[in-house]
C-alpha positions as a LaTeX table, in Angstrom:
\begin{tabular}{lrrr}
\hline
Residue & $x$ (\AA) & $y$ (\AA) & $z$ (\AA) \\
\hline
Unk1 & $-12.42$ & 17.22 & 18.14 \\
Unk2 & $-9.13$ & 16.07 & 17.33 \\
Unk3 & $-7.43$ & 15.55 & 13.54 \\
Unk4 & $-9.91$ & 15.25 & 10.32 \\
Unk5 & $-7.58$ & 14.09 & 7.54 \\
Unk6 & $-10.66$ & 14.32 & 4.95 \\
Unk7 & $-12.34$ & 13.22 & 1.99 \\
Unk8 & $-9.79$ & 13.28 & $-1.41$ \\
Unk9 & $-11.48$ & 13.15 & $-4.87$ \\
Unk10 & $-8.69$ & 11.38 & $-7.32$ \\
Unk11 & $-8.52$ & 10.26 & $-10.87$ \\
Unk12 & $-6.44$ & 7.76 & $-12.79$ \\
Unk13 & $-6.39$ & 9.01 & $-16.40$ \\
Unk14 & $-6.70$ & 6.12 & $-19.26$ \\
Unk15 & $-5.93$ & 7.68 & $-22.44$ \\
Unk16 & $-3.40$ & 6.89 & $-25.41$ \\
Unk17 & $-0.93$ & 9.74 & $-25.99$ \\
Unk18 & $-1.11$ & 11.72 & $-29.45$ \\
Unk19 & 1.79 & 9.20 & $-30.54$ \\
Unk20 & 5.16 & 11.10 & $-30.88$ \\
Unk21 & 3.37 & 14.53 & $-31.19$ \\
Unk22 & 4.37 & 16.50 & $-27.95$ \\
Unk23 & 2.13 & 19.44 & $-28.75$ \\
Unk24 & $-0.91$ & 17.15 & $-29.91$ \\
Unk25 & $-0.26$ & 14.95 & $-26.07$ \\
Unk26 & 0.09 & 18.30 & $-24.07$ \\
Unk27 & $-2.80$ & 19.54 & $-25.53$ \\
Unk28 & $-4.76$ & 15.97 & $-25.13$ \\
Unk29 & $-3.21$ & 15.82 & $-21.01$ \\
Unk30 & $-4.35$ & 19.92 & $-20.89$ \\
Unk31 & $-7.92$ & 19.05 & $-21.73$ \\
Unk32 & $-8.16$ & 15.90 & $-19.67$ \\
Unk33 & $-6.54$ & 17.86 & $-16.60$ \\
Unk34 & $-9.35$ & 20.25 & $-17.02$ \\
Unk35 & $-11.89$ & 17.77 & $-17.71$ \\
Unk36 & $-11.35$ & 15.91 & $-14.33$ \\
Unk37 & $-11.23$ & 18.95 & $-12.31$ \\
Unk38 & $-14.33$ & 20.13 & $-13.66$ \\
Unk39 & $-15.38$ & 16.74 & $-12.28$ \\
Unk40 & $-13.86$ & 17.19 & $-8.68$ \\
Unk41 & $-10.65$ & 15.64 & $-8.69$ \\
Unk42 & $-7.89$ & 17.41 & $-6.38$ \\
Unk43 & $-5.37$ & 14.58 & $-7.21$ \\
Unk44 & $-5.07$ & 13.51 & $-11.28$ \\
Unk45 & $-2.31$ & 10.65 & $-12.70$ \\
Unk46 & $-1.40$ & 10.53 & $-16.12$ \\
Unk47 & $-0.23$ & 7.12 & $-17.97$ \\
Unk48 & 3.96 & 6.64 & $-18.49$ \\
Unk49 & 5.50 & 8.60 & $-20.75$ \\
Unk50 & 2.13 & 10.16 & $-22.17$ \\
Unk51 & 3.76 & 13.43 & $-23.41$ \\
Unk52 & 5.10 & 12.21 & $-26.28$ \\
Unk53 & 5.00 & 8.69 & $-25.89$ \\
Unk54 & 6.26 & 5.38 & $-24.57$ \\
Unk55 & 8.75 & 3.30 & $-26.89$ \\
Unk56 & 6.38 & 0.33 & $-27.34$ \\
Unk57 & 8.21 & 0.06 & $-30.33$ \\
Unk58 & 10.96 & $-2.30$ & $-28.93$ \\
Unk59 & 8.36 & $-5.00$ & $-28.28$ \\
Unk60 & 7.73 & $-5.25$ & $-31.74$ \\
Unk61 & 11.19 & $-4.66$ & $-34.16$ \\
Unk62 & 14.68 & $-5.01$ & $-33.73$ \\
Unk63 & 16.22 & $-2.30$ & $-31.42$ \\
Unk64 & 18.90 & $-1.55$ & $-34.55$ \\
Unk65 & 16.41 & $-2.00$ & $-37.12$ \\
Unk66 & 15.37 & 1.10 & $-39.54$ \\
Unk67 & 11.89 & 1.49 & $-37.94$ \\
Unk68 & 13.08 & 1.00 & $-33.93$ \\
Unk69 & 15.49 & 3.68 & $-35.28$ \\
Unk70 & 13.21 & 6.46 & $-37.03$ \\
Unk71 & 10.62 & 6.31 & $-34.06$ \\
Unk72 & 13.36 & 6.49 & $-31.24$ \\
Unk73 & 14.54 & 9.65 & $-33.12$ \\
Unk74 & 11.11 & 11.35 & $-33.58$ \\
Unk75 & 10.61 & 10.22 & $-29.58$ \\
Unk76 & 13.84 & 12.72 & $-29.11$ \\
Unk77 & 12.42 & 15.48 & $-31.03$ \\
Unk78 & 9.42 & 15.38 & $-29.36$ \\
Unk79 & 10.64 & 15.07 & $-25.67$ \\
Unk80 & 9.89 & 17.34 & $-23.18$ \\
Unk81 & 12.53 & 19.81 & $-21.83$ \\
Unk82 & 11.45 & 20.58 & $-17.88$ \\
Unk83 & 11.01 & 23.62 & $-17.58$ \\
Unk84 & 9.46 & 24.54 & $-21.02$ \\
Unk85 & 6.42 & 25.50 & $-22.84$ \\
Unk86 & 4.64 & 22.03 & $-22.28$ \\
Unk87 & 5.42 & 22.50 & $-18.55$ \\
Unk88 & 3.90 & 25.85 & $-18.69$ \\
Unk89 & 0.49 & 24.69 & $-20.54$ \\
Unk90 & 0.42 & 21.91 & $-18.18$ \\
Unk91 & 0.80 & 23.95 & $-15.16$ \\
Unk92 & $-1.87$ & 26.58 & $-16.39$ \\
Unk93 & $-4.30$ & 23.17 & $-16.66$ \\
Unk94 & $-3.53$ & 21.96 & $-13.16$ \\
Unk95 & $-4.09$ & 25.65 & $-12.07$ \\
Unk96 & $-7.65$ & 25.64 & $-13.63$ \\
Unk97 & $-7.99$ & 22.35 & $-12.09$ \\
Unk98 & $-7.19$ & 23.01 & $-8.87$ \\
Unk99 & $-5.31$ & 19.61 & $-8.34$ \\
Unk100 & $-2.22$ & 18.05 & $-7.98$ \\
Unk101 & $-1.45$ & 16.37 & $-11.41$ \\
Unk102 & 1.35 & 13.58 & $-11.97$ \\
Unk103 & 2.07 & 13.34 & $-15.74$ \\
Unk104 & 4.18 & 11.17 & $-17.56$ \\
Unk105 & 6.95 & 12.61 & $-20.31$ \\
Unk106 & 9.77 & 11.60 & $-22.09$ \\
Unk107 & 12.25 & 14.17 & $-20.45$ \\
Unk108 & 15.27 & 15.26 & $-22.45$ \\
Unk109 & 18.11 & 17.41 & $-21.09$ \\
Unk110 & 18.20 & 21.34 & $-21.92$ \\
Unk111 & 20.27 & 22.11 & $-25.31$ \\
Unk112 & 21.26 & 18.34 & $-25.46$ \\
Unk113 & 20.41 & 16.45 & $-29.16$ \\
Unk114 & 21.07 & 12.93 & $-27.21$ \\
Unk115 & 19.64 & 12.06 & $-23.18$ \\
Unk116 & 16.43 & 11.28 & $-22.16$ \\
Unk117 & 14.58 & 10.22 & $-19.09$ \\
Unk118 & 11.36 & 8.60 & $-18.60$ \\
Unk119 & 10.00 & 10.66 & $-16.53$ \\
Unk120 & 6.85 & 12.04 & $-13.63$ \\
Unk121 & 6.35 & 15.67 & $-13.96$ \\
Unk122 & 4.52 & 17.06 & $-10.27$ \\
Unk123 & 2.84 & 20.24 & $-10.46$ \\
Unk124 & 0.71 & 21.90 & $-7.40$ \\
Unk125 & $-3.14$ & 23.27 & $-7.46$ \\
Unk126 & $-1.41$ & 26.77 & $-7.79$ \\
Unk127 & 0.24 & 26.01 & $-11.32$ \\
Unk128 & 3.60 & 25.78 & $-9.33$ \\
Unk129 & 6.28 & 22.91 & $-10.87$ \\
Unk130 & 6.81 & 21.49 & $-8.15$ \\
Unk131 & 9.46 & 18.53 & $-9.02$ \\
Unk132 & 9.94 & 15.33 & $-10.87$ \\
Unk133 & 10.73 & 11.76 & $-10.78$ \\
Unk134 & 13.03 & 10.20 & $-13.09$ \\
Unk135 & 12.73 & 6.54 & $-13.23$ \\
Unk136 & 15.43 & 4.67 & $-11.33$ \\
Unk137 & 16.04 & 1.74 & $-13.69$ \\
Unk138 & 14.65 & 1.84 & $-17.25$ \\
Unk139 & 13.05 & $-1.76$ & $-18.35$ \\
Unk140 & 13.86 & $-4.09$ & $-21.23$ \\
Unk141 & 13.24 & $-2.19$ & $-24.39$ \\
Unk142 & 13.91 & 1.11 & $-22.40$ \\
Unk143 & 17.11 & 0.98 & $-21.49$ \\
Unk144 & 17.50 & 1.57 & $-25.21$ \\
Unk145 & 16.58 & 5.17 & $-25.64$ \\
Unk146 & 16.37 & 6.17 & $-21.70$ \\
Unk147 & 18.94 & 6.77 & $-19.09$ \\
Unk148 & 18.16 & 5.69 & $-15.73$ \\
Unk149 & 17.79 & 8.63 & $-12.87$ \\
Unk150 & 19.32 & 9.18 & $-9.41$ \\
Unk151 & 18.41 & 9.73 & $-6.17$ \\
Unk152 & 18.07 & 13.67 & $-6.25$ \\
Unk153 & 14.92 & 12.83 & $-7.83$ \\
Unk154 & 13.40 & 9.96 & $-5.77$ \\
Unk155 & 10.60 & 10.40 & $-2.92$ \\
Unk156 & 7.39 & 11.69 & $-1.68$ \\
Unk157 & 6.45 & 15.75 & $-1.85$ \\
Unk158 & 4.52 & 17.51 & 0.61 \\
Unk159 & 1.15 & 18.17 & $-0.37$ \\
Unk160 & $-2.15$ & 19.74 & 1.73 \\
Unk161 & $-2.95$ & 16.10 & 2.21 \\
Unk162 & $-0.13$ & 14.98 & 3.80 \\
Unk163 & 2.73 & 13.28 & 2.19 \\
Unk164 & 2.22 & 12.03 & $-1.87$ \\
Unk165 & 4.46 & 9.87 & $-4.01$ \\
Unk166 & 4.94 & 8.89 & $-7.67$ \\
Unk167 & 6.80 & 5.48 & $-9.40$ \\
Unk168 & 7.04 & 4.34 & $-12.92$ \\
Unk169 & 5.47 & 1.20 & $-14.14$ \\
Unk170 & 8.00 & $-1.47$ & $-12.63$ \\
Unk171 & 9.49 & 0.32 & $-9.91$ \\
Unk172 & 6.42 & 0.11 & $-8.00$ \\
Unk173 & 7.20 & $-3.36$ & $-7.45$ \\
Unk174 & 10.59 & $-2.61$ & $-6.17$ \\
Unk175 & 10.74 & $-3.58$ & $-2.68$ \\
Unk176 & 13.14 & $-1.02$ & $-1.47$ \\
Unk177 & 11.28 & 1.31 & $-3.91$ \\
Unk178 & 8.54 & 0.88 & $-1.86$ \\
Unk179 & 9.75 & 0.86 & 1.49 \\
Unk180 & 11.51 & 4.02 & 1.10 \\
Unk181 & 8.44 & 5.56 & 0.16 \\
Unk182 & 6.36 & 4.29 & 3.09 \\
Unk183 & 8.95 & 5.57 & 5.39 \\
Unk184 & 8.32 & 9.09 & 4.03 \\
Unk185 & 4.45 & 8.68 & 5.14 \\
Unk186 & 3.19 & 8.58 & 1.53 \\
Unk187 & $-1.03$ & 8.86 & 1.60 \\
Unk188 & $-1.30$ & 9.07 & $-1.89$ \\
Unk189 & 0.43 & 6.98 & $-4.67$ \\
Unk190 & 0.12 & 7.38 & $-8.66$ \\
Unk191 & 1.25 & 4.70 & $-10.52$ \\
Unk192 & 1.89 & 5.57 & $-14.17$ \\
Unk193 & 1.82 & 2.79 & $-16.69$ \\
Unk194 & 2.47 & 2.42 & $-20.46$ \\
Unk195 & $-0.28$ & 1.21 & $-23.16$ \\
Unk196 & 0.82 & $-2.16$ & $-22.84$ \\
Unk197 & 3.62 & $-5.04$ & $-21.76$ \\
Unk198 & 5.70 & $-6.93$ & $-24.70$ \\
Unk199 & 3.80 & $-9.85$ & $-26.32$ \\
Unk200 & 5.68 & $-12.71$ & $-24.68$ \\
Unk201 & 4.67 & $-11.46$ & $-20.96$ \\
Unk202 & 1.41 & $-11.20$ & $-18.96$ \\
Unk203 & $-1.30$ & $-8.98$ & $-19.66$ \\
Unk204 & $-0.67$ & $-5.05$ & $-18.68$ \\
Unk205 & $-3.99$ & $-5.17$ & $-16.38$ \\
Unk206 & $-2.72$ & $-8.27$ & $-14.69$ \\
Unk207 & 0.68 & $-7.08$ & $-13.17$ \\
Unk208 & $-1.51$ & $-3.48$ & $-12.70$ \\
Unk209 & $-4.15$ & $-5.22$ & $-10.23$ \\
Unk210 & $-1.33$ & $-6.85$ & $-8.24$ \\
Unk211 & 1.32 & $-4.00$ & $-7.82$ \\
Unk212 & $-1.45$ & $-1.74$ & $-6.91$ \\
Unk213 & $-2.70$ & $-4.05$ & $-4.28$ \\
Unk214 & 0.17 & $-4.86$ & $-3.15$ \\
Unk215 & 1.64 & $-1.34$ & $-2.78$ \\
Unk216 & $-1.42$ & $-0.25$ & $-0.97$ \\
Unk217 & $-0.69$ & $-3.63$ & 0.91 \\
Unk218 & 2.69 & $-2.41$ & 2.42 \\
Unk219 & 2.03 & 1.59 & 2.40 \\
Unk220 & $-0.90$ & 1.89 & 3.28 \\
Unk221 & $-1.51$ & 4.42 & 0.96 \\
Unk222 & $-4.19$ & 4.97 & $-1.59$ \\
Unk223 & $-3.00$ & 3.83 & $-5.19$ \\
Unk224 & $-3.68$ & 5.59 & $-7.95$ \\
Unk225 & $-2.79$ & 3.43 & $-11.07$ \\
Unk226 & $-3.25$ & 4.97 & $-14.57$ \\
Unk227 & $-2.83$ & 2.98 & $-18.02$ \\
Unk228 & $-2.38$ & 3.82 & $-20.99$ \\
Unk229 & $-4.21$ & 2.20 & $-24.20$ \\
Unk230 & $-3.85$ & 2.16 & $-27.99$ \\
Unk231 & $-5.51$ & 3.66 & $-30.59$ \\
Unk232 & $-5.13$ & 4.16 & $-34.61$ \\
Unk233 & $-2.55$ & 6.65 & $-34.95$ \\
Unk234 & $-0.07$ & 4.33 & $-32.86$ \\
Unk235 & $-0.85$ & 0.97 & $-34.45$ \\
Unk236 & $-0.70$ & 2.46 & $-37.91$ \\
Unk237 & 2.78 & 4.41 & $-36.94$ \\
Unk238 & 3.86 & 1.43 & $-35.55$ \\
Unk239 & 3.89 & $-0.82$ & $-38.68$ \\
Unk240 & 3.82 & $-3.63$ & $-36.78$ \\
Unk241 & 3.64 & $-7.33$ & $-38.33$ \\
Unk242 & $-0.44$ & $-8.97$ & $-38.69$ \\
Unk243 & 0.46 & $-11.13$ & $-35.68$ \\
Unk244 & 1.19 & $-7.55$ & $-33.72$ \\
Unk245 & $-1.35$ & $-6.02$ & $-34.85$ \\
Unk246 & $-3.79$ & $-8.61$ & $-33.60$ \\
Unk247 & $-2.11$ & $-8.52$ & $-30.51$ \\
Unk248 & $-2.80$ & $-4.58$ & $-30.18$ \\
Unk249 & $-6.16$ & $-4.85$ & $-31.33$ \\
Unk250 & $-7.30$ & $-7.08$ & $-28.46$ \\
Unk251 & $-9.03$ & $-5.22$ & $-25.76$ \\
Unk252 & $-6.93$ & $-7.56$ & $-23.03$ \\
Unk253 & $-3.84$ & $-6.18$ & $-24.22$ \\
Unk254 & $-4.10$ & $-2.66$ & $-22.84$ \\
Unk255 & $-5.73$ & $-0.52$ & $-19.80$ \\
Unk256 & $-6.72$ & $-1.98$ & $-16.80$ \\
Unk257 & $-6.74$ & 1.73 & $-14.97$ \\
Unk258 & $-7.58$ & 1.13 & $-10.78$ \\
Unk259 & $-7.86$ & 3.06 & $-8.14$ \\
Unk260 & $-7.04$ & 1.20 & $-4.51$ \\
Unk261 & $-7.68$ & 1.84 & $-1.02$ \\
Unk262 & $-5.28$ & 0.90 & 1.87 \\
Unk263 & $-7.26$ & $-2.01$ & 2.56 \\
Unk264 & $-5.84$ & $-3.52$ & $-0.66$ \\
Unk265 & $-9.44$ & $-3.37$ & $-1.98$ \\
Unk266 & $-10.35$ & $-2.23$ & $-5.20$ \\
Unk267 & $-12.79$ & 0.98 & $-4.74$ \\
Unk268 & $-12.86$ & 1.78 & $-8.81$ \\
Unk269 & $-12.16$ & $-0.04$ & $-12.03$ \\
Unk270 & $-10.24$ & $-1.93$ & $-13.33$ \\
Unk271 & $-11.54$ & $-0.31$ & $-16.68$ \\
Unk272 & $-11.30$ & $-2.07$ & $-19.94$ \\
Unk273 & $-8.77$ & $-0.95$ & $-22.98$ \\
Unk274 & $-11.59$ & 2.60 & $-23.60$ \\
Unk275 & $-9.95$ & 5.62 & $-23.25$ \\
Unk276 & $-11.76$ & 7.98 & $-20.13$ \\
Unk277 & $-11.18$ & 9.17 & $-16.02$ \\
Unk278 & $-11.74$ & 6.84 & $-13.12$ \\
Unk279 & $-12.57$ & 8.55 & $-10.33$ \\
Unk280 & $-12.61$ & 7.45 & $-6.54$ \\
Unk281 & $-13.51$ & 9.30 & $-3.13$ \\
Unk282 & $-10.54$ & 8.64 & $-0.49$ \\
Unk283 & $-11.05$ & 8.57 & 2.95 \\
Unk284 & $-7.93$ & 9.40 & 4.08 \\
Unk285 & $-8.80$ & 8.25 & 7.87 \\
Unk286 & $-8.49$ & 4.48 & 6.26 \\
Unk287 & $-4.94$ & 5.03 & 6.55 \\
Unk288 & $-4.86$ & 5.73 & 9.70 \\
Unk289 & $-6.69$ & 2.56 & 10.64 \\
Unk290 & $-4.70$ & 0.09 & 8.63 \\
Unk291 & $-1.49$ & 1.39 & 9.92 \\
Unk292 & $-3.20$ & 0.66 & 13.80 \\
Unk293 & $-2.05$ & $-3.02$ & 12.87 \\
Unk294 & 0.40 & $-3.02$ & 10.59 \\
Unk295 & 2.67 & 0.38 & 10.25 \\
Unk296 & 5.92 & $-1.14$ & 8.18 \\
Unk297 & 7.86 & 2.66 & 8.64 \\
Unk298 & 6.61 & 2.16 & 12.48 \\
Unk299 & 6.14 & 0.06 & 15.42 \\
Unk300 & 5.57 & $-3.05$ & 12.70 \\
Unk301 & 9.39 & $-2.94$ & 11.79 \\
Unk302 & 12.75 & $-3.47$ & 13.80 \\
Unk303 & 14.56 & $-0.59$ & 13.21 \\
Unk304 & 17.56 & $-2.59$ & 14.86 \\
Unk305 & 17.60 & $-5.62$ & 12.34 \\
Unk306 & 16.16 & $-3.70$ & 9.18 \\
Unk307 & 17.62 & $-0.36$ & 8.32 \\
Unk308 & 17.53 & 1.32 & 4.33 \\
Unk309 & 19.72 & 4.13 & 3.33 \\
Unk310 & 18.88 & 6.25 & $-0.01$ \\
Unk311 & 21.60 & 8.37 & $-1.18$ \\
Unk312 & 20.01 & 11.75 & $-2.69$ \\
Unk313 & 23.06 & 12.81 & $-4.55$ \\
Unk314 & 23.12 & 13.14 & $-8.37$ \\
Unk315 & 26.99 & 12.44 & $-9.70$ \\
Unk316 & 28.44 & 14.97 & $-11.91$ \\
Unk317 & 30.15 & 13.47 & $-15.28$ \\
Unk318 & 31.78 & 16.63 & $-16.15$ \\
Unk319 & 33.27 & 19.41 & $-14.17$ \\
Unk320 & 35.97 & 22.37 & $-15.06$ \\
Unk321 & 39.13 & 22.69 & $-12.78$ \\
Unk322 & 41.06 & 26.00 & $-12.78$ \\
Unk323 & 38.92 & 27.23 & $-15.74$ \\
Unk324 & 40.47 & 29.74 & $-17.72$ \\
Unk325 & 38.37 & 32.62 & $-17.41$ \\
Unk326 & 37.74 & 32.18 & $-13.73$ \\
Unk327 & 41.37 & 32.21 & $-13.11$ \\
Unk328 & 42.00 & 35.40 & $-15.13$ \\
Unk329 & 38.59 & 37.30 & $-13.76$ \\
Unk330 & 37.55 & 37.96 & $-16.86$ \\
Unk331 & 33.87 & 36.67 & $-15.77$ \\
Unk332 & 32.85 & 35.40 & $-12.67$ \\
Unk333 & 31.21 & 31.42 & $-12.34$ \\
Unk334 & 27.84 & 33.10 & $-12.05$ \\
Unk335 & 28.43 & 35.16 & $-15.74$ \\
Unk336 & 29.70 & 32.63 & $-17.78$ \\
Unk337 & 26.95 & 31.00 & $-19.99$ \\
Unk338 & 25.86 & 27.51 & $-18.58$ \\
Unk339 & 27.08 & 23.99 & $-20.90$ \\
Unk340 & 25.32 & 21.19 & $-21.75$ \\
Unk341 & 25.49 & 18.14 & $-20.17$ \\
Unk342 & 25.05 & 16.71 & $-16.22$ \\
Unk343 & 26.90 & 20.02 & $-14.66$ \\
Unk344 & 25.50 & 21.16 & $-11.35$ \\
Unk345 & 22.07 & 18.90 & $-10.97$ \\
Unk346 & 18.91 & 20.66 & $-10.19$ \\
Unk347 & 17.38 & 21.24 & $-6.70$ \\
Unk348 & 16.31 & 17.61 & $-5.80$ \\
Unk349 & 12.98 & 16.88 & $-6.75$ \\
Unk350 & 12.34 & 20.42 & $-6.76$ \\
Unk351 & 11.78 & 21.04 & $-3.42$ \\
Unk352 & 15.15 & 19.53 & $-1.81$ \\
Unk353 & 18.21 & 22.12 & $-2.55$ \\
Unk354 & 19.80 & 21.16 & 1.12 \\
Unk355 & 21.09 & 17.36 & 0.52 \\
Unk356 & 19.12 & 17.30 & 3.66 \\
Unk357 & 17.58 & 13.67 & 3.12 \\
Unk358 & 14.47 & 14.34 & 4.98 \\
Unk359 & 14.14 & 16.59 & 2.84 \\
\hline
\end{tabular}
């Protein structure tokens, strides 16, 4: 009889977030969770930074200017804390769902007014949170308003389909990015994307198609590749110049959603700039044949020319030494009231608390 790795039903959400309104985009990414699991889907990925938005901003006013300014701030105050309330509602959705759902946040740190990550937020067909990925390096107009992650947050998650894995828009063109990911057997990849790419660049759908492919190329993984788009609310909040708002108006400016098979071909979309679910039936067992001839993580490499090391660790910037009220035993470490700020990280990706770096 011998293995049956199965049929997966997945979905690349294209949608435009409720711009800078974390309660409207929770709510929006709630009913679209529910929407395509209704449909089917056991696997669901969500544009970048969807809950509450992506600072698109930057392509169009000066980073120091009053307007870059006001909307980075209303970005804070509408980041997502993980865990929180929009992590429960989200969880609840993927629970009715019954799917594993990627989503894409602005993350900010617990009782901080200043940090943020751009951010994946995993959770499992039970409802459970089941980790995150904070995006290595963040790009051109990013870097502005997010801070980059570490490696306690980087790499695939076990799933009942085998290994699954998650990278922000240009990371999943980062070659040791990638790698490190096919090493860890990924079978399912969701590529989150923002609404579109700065006006001086390529279209949004046309770095999409190639990533995806090639990504699929190397892993031999499906790709799951989700865009966002534009609508009213963001143009108009925006207040961008005629020439940008031309530019956002055209339909070749955003989406571009696509769902590929390890075979590097194309099995649904690309969609145009409308907002709605792509769906695609994966046969995992394509993996299996595509790896036959060329398994990069396998007998296709030469483990004794090539070799990558990832360093799971998360640094500490602050730490107490012979704190007062430890010294004294007034209150032990465990009593005293946790501070702001990178302390003692989180369990890796939430489901690595070892350092062990397979995890």
């Amino acid at each position: 009889m011998g293995d049956d790795y199965g049929v997966v039903k997945v979905a690349a959400v294209q949608a435009a977030s409720v711009f800078l309104d974390r309660e409207g985009s929770t709510e929006k990414a709630c009913r679209l969770i529910r929407e395509a699991g209704r449909n089917g889907a056991r696997v669901i990925g969500f544009p970048e930074g969807f809950i509450p938005a992506h600072p698109v901003w930057y392509h169009h006013h000066s980073a120091t200017g009053a307007i870059s300014n006001k909307l980075a701030t209303e970005l804070f105050k509408n980041a997502v804390e993980i865990p929180g309330p929009e992590t429960d509602a989200l969880a609840a959705a993927a629970r009715d769902a019954n799917a594993y759902v990627v989503v894409g946040a602005c993350e900010k740190m617990p009782g901080t007014i200043g940090t943020m990550f751009n951010t994946q937020i995993y959770f499992a067909p039970d409802g459970r949170l089941i980790g995150k990925h904070q995006k290595i390096m963040p790009t051109v107009g990013e870097r502005l308003v997010h801070m980059g992650g570490f490696g306690d947050t980087f790499g695939a998650f076990e799933t009942e389909f085998g290994p699954m894995s998650a990278l922000i828009c240009g990371e999943n063109s980062n070659p040791l990015a990638v790698f490190a990911l096919t090493a860890e057997g990924t079978r399912i990849h969701v590529m989150s994307w923002p609404n579109h790419f700065p006006v001086s660049g390529d279209p949004l759908r046309n770095r999409v198609a190639i990533d995806a492919q090639s990504f699929a190329q190397m892993s031999k993984a499906f790709v799951i590749a989700a865009c966002g788009t534009v609508d009213e609310r963001m143009i108009e909040m925006l207040q961008c110049e005629p020439e940008g708002e031309r530019f956002l108006r055209d339909p070749d400016c955003s989406g571009g959603s696509c769902i590929v098979a390890p075979n590097s071909r194309v099995i649904a979309g690309p969609m145009g700039a409308e907002e709605g679910i792509l769906y695609a039936d994966c046969n995992l067992e394509i993996g299996v044949q595509m790896k036959l001839r060329h398994d990069f993580a396998g007998h296709y490499n030469r483990p004794d020319i090539f070799h990558l090391q990832i360093n799971r660790a998360a640094p500490r910037l602050y730490s107490v030494h012979n704190d007062r009220l430890a010294a004294e035993g007034e209150r032990s470490a465990l009593e005293r009231p946790p501070k702001p700020g990178l302390l003692e990280p989180p369990a890796a990706n939430g489901n690595r608390d070892d350092g062990d770096p397979h995890g």
